[in-house]
Biopython code that builds the backbone (N, CA, C, O; Angstrom):
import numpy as np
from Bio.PDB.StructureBuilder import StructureBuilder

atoms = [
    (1, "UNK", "N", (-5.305, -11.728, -1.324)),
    (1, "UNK", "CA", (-4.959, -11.911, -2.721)),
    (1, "UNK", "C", (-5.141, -10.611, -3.505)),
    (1, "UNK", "O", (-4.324, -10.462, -4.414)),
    (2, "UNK", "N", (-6.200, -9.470, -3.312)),
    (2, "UNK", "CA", (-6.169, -8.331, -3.678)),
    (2, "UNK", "C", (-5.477, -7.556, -3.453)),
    (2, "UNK", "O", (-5.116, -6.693, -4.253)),
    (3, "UNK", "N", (-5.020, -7.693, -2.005)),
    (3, "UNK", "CA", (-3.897, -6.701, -2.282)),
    (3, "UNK", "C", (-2.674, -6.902, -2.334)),
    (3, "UNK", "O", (-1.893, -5.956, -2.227)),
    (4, "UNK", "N", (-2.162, -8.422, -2.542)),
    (4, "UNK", "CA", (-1.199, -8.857, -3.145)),
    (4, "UNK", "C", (-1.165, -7.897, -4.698)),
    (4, "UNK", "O", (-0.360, -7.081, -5.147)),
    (5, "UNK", "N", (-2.234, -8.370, -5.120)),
    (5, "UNK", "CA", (-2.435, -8.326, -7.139)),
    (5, "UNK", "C", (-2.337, -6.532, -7.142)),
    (5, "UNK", "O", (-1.584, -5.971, -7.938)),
    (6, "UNK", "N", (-2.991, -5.930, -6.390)),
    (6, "UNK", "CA", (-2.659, -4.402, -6.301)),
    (6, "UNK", "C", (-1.135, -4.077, -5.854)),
    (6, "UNK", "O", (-0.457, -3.253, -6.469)),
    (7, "UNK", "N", (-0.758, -4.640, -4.973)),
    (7, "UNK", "CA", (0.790, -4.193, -4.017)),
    (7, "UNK", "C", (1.751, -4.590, -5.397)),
    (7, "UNK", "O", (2.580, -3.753, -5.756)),
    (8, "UNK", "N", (1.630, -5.809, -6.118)),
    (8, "UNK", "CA", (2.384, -5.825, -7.086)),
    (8, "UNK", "C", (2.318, -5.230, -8.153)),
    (8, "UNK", "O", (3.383, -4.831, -8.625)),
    (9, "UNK", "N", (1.188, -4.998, -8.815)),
    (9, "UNK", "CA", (1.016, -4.367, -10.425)),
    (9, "UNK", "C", (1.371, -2.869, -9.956)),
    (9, "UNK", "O", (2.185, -2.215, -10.609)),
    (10, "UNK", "N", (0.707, -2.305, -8.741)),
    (10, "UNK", "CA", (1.473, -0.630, -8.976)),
    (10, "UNK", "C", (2.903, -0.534, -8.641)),
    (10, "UNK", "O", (3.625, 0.458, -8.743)),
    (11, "UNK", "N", (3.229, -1.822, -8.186)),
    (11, "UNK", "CA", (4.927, -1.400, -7.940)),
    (11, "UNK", "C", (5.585, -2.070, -9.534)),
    (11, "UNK", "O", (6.795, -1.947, -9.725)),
    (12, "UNK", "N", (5.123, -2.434, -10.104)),
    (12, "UNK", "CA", (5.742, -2.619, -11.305)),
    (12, "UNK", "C", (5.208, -1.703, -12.233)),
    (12, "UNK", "O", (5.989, -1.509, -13.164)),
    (13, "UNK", "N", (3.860, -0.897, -12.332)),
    (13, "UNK", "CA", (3.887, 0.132, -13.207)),
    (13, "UNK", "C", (4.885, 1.413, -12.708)),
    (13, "UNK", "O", (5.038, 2.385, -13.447)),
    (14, "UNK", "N", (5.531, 1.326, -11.421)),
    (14, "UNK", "CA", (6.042, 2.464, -10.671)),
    (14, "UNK", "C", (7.957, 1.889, -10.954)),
    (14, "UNK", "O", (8.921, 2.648, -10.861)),
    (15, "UNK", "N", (8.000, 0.812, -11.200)),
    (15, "UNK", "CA", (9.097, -0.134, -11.570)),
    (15, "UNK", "C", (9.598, 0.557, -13.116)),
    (15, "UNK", "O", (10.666, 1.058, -13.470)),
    (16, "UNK", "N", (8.333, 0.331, -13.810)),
    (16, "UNK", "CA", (8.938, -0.129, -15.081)),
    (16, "UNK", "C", (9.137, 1.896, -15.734)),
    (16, "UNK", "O", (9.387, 1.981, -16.937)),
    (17, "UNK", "N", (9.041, 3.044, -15.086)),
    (17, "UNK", "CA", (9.526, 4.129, -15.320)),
    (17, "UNK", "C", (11.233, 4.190, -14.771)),
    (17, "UNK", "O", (11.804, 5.279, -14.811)),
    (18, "UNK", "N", (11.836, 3.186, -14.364)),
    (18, "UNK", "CA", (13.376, 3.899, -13.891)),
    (18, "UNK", "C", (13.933, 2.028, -15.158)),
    (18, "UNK", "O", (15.009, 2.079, -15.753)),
    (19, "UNK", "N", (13.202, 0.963, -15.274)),
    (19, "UNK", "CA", (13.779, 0.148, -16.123)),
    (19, "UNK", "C", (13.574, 0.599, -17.779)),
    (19, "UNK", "O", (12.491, 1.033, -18.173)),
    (20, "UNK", "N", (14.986, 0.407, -18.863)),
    (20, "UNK", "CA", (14.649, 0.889, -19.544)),
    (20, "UNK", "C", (14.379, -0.532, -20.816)),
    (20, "UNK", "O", (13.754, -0.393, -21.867)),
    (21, "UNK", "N", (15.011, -1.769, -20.356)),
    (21, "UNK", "CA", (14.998, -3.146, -21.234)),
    (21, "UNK", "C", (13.538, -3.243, -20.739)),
    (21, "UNK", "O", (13.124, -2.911, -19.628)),
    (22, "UNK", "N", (12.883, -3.725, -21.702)),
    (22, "UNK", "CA", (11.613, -4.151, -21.703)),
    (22, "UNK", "C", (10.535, -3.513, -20.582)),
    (22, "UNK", "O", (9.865, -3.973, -19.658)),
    (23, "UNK", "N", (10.746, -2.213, -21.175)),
    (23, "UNK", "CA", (9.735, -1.519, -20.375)),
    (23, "UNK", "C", (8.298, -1.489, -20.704)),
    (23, "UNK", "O", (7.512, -1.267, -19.783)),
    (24, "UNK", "N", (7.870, -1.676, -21.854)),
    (24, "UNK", "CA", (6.262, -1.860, -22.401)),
    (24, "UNK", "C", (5.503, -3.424, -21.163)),
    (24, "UNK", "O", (4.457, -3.671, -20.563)),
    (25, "UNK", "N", (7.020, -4.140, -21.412)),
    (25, "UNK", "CA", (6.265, -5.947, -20.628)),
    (25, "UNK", "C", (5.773, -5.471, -19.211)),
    (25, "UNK", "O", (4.676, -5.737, -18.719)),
    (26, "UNK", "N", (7.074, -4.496, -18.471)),
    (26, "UNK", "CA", (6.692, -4.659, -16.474)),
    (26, "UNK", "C", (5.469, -3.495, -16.981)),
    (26, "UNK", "O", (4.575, -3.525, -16.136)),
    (27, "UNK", "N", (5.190, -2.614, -17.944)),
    (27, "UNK", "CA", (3.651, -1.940, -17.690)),
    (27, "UNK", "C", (2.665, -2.612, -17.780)),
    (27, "UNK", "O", (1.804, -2.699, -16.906)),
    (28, "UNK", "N", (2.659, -3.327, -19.138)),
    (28, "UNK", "CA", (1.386, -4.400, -19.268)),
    (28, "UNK", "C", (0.874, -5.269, -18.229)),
    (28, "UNK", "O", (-0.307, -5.541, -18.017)),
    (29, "UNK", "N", (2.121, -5.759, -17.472)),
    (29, "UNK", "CA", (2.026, -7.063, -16.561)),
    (29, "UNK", "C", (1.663, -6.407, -15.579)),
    (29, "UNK", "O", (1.107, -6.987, -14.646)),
    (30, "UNK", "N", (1.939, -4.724, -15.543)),
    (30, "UNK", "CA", (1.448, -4.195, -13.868)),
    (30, "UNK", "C", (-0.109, -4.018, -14.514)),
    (30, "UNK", "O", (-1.017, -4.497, -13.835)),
    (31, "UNK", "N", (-0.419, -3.440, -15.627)),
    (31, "UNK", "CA", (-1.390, -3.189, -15.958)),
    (31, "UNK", "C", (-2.403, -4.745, -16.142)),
    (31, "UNK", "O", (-3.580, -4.484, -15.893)),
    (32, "UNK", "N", (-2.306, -5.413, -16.308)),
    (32, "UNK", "CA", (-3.045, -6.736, -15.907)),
    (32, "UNK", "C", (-3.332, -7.301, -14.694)),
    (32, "UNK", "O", (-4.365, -7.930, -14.469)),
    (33, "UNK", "N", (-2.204, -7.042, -13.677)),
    (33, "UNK", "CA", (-1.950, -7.409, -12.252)),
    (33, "UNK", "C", (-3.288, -6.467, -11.510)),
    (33, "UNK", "O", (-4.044, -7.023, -10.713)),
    (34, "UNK", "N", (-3.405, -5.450, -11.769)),
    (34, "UNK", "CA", (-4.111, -4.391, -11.278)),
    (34, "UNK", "C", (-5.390, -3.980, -11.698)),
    (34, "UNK", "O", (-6.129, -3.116, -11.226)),
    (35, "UNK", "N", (-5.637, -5.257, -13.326)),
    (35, "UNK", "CA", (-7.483, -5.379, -13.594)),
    (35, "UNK", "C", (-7.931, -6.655, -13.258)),
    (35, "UNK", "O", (-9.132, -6.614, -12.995)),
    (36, "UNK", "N", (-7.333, -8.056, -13.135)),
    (36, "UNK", "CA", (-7.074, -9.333, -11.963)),
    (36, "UNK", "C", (-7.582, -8.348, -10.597)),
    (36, "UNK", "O", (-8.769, -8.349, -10.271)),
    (37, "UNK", "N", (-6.669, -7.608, -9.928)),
    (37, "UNK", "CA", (-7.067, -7.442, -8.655)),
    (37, "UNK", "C", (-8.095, -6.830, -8.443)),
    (37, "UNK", "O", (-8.384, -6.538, -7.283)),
    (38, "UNK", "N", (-9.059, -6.412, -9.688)),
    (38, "UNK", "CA", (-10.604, -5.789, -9.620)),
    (38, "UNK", "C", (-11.701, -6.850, -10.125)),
    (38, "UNK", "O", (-12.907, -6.988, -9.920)),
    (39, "UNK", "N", (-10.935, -7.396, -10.723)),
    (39, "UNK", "CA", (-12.085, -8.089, -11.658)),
    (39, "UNK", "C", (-11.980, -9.284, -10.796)),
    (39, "UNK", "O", (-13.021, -9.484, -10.171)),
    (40, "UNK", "N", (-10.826, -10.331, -10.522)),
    (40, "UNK", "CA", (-11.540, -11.720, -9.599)),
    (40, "UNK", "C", (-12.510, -11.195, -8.628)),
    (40, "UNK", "O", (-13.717, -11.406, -8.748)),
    (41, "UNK", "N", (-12.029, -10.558, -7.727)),
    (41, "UNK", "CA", (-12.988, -10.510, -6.731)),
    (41, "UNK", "C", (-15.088, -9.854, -7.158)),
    (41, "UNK", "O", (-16.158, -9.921, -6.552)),
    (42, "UNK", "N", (-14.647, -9.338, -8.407)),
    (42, "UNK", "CA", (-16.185, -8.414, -8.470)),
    (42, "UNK", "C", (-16.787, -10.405, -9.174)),
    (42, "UNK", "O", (-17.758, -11.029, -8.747)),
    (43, "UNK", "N", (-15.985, -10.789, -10.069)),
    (43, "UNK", "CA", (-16.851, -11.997, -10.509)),
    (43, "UNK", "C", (-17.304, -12.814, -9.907)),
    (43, "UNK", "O", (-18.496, -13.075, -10.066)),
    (44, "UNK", "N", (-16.392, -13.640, -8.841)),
    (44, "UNK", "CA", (-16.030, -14.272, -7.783)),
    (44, "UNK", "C", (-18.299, -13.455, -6.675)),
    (44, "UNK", "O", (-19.372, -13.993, -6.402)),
    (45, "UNK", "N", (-17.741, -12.152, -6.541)),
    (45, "UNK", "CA", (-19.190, -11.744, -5.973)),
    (45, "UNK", "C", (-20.467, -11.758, -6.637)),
    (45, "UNK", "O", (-21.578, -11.964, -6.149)),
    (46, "UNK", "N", (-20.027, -11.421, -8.226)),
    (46, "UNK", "CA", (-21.364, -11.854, -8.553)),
    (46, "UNK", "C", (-22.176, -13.394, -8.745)),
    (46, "UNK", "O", (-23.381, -13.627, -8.657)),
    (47, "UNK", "N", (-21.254, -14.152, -8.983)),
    (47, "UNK", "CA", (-21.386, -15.540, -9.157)),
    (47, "UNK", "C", (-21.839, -16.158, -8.004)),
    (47, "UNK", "O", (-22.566, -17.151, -7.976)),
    (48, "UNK", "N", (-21.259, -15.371, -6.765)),
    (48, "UNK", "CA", (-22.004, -15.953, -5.484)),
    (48, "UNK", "C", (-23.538, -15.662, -5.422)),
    (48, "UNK", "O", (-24.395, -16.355, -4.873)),
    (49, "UNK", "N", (-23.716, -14.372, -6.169)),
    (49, "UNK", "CA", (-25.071, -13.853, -5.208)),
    (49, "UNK", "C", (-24.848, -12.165, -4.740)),
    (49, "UNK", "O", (-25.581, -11.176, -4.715)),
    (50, "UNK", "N", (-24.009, -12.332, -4.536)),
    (50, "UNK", "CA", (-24.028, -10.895, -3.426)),
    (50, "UNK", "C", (-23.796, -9.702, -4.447)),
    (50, "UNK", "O", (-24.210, -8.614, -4.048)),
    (51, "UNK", "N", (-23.096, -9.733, -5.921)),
    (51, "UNK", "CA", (-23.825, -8.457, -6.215)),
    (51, "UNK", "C", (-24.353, -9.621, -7.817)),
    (51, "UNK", "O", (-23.992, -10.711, -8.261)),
    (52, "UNK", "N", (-25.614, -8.295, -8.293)),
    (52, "UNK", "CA", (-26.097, -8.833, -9.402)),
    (52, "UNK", "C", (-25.806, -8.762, -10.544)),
    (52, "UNK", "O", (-26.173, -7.606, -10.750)),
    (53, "UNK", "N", (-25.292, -9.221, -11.790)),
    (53, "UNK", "CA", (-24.533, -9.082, -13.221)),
    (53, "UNK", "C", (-25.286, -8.125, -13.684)),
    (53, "UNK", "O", (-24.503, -7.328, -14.201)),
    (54, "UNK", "N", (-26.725, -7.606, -13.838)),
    (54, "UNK", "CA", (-27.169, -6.484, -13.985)),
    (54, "UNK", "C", (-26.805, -5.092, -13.326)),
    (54, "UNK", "O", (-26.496, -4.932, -12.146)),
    (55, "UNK", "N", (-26.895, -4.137, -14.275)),
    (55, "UNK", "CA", (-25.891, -2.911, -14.015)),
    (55, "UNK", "C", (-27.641, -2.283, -14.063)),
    (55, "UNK", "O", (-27.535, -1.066, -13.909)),
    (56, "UNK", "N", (-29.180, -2.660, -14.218)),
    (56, "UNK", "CA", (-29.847, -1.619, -14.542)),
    (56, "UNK", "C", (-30.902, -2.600, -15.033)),
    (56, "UNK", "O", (-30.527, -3.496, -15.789)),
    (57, "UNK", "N", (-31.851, -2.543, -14.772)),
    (57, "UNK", "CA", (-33.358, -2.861, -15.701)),
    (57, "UNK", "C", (-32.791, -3.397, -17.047)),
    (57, "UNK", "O", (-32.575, -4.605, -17.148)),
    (58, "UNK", "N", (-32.548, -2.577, -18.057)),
    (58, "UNK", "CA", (-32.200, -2.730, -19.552)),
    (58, "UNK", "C", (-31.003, -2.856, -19.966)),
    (58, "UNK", "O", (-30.171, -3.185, -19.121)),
    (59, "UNK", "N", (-30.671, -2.694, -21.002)),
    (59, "UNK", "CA", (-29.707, -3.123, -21.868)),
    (59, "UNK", "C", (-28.758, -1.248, -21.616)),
    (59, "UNK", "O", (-27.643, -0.885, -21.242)),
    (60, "UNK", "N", (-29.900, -0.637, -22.040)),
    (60, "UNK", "CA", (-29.481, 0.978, -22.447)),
    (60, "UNK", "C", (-28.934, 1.325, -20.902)),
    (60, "UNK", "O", (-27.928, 2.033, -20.873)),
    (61, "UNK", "N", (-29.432, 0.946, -19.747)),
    (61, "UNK", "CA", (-29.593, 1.329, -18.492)),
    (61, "UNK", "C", (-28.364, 0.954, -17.952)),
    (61, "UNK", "O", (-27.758, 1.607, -17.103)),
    (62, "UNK", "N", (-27.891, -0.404, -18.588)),
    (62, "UNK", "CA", (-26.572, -0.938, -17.608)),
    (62, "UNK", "C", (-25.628, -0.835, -19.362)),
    (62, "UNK", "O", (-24.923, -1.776, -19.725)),
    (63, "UNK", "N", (-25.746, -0.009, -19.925)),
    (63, "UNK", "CA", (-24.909, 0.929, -20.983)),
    (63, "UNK", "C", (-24.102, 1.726, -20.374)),
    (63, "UNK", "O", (-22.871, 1.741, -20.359)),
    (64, "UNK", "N", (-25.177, 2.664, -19.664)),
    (64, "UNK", "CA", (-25.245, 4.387, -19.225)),
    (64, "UNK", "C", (-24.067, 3.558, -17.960)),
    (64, "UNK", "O", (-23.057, 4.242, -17.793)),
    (65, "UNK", "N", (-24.085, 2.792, -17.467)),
    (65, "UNK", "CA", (-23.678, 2.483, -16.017)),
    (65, "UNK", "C", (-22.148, 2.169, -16.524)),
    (65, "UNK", "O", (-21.230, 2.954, -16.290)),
    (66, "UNK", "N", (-21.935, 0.702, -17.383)),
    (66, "UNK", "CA", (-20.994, 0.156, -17.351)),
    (66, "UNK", "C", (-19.902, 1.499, -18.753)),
    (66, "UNK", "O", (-18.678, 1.590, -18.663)),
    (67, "UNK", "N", (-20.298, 1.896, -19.283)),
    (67, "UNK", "CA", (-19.444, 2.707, -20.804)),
    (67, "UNK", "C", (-18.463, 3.808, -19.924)),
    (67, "UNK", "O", (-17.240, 3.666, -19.946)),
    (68, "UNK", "N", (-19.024, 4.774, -19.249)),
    (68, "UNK", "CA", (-18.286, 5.548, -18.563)),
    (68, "UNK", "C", (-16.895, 5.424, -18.258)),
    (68, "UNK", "O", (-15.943, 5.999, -18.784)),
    (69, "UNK", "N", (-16.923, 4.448, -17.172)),
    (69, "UNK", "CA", (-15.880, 3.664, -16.605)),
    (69, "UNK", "C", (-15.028, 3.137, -17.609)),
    (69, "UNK", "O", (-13.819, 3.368, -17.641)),
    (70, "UNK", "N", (-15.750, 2.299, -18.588)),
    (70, "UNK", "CA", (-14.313, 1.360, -20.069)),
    (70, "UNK", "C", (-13.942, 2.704, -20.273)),
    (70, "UNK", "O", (-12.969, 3.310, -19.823)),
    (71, "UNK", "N", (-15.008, 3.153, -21.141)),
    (71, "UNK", "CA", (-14.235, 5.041, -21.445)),
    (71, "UNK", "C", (-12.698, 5.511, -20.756)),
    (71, "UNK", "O", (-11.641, 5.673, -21.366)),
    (72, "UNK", "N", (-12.968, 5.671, -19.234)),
    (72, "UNK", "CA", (-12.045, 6.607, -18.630)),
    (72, "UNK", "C", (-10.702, 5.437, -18.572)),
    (72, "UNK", "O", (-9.542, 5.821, -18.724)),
    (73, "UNK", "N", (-11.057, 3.964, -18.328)),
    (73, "UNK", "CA", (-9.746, 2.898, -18.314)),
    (73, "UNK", "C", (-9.305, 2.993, -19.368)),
    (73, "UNK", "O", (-8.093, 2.784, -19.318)),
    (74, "UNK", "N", (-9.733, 3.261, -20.602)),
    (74, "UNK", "CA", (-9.165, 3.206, -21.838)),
    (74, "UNK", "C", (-8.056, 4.677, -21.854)),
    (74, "UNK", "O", (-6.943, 5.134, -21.594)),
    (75, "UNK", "N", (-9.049, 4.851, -22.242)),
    (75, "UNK", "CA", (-8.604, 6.722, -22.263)),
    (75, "UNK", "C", (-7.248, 6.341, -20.755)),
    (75, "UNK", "O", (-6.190, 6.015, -21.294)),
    (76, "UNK", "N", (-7.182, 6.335, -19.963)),
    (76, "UNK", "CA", (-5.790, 5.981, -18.551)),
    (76, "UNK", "C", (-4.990, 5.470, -19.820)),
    (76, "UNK", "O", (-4.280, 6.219, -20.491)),
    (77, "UNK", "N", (-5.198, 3.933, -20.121)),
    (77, "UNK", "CA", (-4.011, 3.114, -20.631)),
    (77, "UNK", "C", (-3.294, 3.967, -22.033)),
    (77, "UNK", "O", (-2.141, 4.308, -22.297)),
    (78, "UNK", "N", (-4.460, 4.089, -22.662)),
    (78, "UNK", "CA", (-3.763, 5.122, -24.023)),
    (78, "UNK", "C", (-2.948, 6.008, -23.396)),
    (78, "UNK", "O", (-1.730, 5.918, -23.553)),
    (79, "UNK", "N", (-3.556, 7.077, -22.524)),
    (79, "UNK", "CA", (-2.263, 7.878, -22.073)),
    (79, "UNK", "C", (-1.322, 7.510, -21.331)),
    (79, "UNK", "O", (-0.464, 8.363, -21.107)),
    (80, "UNK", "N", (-1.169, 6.261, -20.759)),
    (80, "UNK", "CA", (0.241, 5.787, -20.146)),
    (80, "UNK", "C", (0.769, 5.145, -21.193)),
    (80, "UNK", "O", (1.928, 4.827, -20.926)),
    (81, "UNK", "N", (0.484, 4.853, -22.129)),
    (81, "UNK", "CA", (1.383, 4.310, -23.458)),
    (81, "UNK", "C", (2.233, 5.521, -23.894)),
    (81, "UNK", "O", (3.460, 5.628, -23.898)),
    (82, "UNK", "N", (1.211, 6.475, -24.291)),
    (82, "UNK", "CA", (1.660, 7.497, -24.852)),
    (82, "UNK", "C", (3.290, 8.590, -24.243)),
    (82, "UNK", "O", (4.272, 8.768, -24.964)),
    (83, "UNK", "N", (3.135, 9.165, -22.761)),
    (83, "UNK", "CA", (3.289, 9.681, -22.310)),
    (83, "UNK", "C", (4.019, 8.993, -20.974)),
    (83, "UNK", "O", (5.086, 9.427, -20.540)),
    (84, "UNK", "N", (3.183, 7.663, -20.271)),
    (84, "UNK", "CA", (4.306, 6.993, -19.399)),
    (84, "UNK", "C", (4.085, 7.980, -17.984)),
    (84, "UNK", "O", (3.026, 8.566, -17.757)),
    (85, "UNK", "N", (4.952, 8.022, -17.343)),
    (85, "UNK", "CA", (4.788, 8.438, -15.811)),
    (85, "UNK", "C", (3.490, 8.246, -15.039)),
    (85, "UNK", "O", (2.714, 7.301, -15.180)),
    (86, "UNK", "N", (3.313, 9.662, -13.885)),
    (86, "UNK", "CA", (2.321, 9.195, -13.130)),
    (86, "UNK", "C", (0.619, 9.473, -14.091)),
    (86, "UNK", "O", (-0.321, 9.846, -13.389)),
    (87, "UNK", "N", (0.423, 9.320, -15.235)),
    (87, "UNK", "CA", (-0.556, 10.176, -15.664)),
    (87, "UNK", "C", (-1.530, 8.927, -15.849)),
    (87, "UNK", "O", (-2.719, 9.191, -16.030)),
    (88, "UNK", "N", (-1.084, 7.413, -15.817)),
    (88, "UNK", "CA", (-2.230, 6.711, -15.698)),
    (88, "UNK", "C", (-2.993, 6.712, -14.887)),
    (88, "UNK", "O", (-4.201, 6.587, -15.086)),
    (89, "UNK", "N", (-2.322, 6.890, -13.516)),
    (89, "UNK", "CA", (-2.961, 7.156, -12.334)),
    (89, "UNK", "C", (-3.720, 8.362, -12.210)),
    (89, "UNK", "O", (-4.787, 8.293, -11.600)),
    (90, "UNK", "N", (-3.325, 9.522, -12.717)),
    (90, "UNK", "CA", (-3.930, 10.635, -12.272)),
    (90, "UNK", "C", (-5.304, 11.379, -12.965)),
    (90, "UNK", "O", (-6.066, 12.295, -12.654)),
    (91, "UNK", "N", (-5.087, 10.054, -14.521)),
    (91, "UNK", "CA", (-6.379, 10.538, -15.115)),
    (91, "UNK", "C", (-7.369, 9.118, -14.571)),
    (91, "UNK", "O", (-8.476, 9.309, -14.068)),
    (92, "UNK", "N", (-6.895, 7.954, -14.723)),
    (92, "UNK", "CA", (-7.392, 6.748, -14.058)),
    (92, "UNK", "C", (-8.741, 7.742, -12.263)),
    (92, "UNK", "O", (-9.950, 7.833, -12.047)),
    (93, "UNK", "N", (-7.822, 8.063, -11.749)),
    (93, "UNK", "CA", (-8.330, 8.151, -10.549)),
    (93, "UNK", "C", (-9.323, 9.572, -10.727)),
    (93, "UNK", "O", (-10.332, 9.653, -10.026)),
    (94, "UNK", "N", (-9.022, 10.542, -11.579)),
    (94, "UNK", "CA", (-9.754, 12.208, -11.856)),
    (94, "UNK", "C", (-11.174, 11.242, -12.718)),
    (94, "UNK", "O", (-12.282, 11.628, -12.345)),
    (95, "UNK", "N", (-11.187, 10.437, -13.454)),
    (95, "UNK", "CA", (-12.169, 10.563, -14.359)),
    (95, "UNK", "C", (-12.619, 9.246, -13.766)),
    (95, "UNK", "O", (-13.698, 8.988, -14.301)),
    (96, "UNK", "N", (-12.279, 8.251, -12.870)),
    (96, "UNK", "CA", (-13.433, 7.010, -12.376)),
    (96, "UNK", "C", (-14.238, 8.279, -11.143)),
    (96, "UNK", "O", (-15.427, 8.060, -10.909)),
    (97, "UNK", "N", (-13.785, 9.142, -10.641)),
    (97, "UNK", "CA", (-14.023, 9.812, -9.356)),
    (97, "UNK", "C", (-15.008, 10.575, -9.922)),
    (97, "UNK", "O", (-16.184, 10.490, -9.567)),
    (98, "UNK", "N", (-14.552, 11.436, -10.914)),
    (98, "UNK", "CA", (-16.193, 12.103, -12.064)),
    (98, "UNK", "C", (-16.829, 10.928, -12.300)),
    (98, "UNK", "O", (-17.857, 11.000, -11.627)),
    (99, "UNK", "N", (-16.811, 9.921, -12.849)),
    (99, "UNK", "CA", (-17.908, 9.153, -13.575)),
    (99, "UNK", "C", (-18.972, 8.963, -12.103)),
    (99, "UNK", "O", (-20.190, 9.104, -12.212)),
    (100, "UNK", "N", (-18.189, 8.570, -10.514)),
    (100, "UNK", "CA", (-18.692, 8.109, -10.080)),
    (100, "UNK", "C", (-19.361, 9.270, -8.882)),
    (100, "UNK", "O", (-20.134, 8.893, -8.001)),
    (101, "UNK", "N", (-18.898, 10.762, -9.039)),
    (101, "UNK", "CA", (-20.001, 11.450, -9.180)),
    (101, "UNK", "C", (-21.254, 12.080, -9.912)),
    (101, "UNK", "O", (-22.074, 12.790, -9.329)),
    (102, "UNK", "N", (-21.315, 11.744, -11.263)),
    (102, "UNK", "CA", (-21.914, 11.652, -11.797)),
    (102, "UNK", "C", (-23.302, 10.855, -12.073)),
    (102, "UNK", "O", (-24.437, 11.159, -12.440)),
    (103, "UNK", "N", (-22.419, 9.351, -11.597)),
    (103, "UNK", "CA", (-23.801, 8.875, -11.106)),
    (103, "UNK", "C", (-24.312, 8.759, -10.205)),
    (103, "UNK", "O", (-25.508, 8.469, -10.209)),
    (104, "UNK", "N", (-23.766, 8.899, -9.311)),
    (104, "UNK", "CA", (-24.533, 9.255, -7.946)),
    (104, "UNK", "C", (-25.415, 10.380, -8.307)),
    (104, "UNK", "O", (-26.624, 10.397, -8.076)),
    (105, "UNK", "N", (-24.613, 11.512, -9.005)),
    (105, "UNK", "CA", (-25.548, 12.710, -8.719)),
    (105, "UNK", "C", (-27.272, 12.409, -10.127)),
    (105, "UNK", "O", (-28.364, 12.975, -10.187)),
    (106, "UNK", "N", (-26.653, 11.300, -10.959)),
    (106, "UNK", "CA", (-27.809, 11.013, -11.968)),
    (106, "UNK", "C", (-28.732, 10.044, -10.937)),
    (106, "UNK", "O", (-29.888, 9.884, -11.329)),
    (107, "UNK", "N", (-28.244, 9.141, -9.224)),
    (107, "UNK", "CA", (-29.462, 8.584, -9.359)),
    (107, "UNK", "C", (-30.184, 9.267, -7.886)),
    (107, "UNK", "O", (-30.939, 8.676, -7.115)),
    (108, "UNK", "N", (-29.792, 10.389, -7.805)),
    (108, "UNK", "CA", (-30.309, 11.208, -6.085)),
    (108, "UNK", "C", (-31.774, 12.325, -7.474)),
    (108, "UNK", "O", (-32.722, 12.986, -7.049)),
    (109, "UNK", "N", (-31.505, 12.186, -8.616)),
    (109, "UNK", "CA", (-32.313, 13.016, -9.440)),
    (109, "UNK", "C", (-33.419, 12.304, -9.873)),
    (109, "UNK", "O", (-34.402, 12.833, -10.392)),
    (110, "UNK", "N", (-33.256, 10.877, -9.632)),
    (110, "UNK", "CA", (-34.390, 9.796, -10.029)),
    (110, "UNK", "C", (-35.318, 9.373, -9.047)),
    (110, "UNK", "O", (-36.188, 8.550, -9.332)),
]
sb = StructureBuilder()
sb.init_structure("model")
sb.init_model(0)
sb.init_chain("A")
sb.init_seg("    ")
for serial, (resi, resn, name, xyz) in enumerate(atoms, 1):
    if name == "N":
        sb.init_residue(resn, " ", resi, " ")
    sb.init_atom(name, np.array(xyz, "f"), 0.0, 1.0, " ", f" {name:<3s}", serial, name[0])
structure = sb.get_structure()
């Protein structure tokens, strides 16, 4: 089912650059298709057990953890509104790949 929800939303965000009738709908719908194919499965795991809804001890702690990441998805979608082509992807994938050296390298310092 994930990689159904992935195989479809990037072929319709990759779709909706050569369609020119209702091109905002096949981005959104790829762009929904493709936070579905992250998000059932992470809820789906925490609800079981296997990972924990805590990001951190505190409030501030699973801040520092979870903000990064909205940050860089936001910041992706604004610039594929804006601008369109491959640049959701390329800042999407440059700035989750920093955030997520970053924290690695914030928790090898703890």
């Amino acid at each position: 089912m994930v990689g159904l929800g992935f195989a479809a939303g990037l072929s319709l965000l990759g779709v909706a650059d050569s369609v020119d009738a209702y091109q905002w709908m096949w981005r959104t719908l790829g762009i929904l298709l493709v936070v579905a194919a992250v998000a059932v499965p992470l809820i789906a795991a925490r609800r079981s057990g296997v990972m924990s809804w805590a990001g951190g001890t505190d409030k501030a702690e699973r801040w520092r953890n979870t903000a990064p990441v909205m940050l860089v998805v936001l910041v992706a979608v604004l610039i594929d509104l804006a601008v369109g082509g491959p640049w959701f992807f390329i800042v999407l994938g440059c700035g989750l790949g920093a955030t997520s050296w970053a924290r690695l390298a914030r928790t090898r310092r703890t």
